[in-house]
Structure formats: structure tokens, C-alpha cells
N, C-alpha and C positions, 0 to 999 in steps of 0.2 A: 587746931581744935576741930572737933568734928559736929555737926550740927545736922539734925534731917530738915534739909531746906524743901518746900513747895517753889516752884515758881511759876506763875498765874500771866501770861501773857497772850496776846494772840497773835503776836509778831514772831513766828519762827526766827528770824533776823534777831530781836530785840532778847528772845530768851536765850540766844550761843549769848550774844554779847554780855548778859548777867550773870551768867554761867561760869563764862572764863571771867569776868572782873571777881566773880568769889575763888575760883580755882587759882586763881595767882597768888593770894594771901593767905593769912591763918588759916582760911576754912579749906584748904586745896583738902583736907580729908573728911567732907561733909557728903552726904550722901543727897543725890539734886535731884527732884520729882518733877516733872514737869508737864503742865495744863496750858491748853490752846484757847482757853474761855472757864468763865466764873461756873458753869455746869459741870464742866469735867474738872474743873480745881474740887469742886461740891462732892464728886464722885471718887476724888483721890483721897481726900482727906481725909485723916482718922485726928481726931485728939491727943490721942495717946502716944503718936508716933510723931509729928514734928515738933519741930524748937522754933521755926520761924519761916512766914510768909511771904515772899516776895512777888505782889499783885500790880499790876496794870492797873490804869482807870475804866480807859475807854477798850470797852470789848466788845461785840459780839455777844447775842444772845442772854448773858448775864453778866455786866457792868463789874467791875470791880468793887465797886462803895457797895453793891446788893451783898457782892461774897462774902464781902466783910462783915456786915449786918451779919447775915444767915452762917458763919464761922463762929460769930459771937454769941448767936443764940443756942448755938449746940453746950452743953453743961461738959465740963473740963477740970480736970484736979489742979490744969498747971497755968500758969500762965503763956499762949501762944504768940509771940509778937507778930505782928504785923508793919511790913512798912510797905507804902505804896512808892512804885517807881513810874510818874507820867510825867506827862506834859502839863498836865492842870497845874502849874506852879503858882495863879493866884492866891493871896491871903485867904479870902473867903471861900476858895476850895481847900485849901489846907485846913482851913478852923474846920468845915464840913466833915472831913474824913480825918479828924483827930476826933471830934463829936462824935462820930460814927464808928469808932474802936479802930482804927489804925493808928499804931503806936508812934509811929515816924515815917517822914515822907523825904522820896529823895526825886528832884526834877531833873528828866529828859533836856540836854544831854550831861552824862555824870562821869566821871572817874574812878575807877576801880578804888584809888584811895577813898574818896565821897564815899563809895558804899560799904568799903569794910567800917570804916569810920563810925557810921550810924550802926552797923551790926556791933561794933563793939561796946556802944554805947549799953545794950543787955548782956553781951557774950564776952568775958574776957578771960 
């Protein structure tokens, strides 16, 4: 399956490693955009043109819970999922950023199955 994936991290390390956990599975023919902070994810985005978000929490310059907000406030025909991939794995950050429009959340450290798993959760 092919998807236009975002991926929203500031870990150059952290985005090969999401990279290849979507390239191993069904999405090995998805087209992968890649942002070092929630500004330049702000500057890649179009609505039109991806199927789904894969953001950070903790960034630089603009957070990931902000992109998300300011993702969500842009008007959209489609629905864009979002799922944050951090370390924030407490309850009361999860409820936060499901409040906040991110659609599923997957915690640091994960398994390429873990993440296709939640993508297929929208995409199958």
C-alpha cells in the first residue's frame, strides 16, 4: 500500500529508524517527507497531499502537540491521521494529545510491527 507519509522529528537518528520500520511492511511503496521540527513539518505540509502524520513530541522550536493543534486548524476535505511517536508515554499525556487531535500514539522504544499495527488501524 502506498501512503504520502510526513515524518515530523528532530532526531535525524529517530527519523532513519521510522523510515525503515514503515519501509519493511506494507507501506515499503509510500512516499516519506521528512521534517527536523514542528516549523518545517508547518512548511511541508499540504492537506491535499498526505494520508498520514508521524510527529515527535518533544522538539525544538515548535513542539509537536503545537503542530498538531496548527495541522488541525488548517480546513481539509480529508481526514489526516495523526499518530505521535515519543517518549511521553504517560496516561495523562496520551489523553492530552488524543484531546489535541492526534489520532494514536505510539511510545519510544517501538517495533516496526507496533507501528505498522497502529497505521493499519486507518490504512488497510
Amino acid at each position: 500500500m502506498s501512503l504520502n507519509i510526513l515524518v515530523v522529528d528532530d532526531s535525524a537518528v529517530m527519523r532513519k529508524i521510522i523510515i525503515k520500520a514503515i519501509t519493511e511492511g506494507r507501506f515499503k511503496d509510500s512516499n516519506i517527507f521528512e521534517a527536523s521540527d514542528g516549523l518545517e513539518g508547518l512548511k511541508i505540509f499540504d492537506p491535499s497531499k498526505f494520508d498520514l502524520i508521524l510527529a515527535d513530541w518533544n522538539m525544538p522550536n515548535l513542539n509537536g502537540l503545537e503542530f498538531v493543534k496548527k495541522v488541525r486548524e488548517i480546513k481539509t476535505n480529508k481526514k489526516i491521521i495523526i499518530i505521535m511517536i515519543t517518549t511521553e508515554g504517560s496516561a495523562g499525556k496520551m489523553e492530552e494529545a488524543m484531546n489535541n487531535g492526534v489520532d494514536n500514539y505510539v511510545t519510544k522504544p517501538f517495533t516496526s510491527v507496533q507501528l505498522e499495527q497502529k497505521i493499519l488501524k486507518y490504512f488497510s
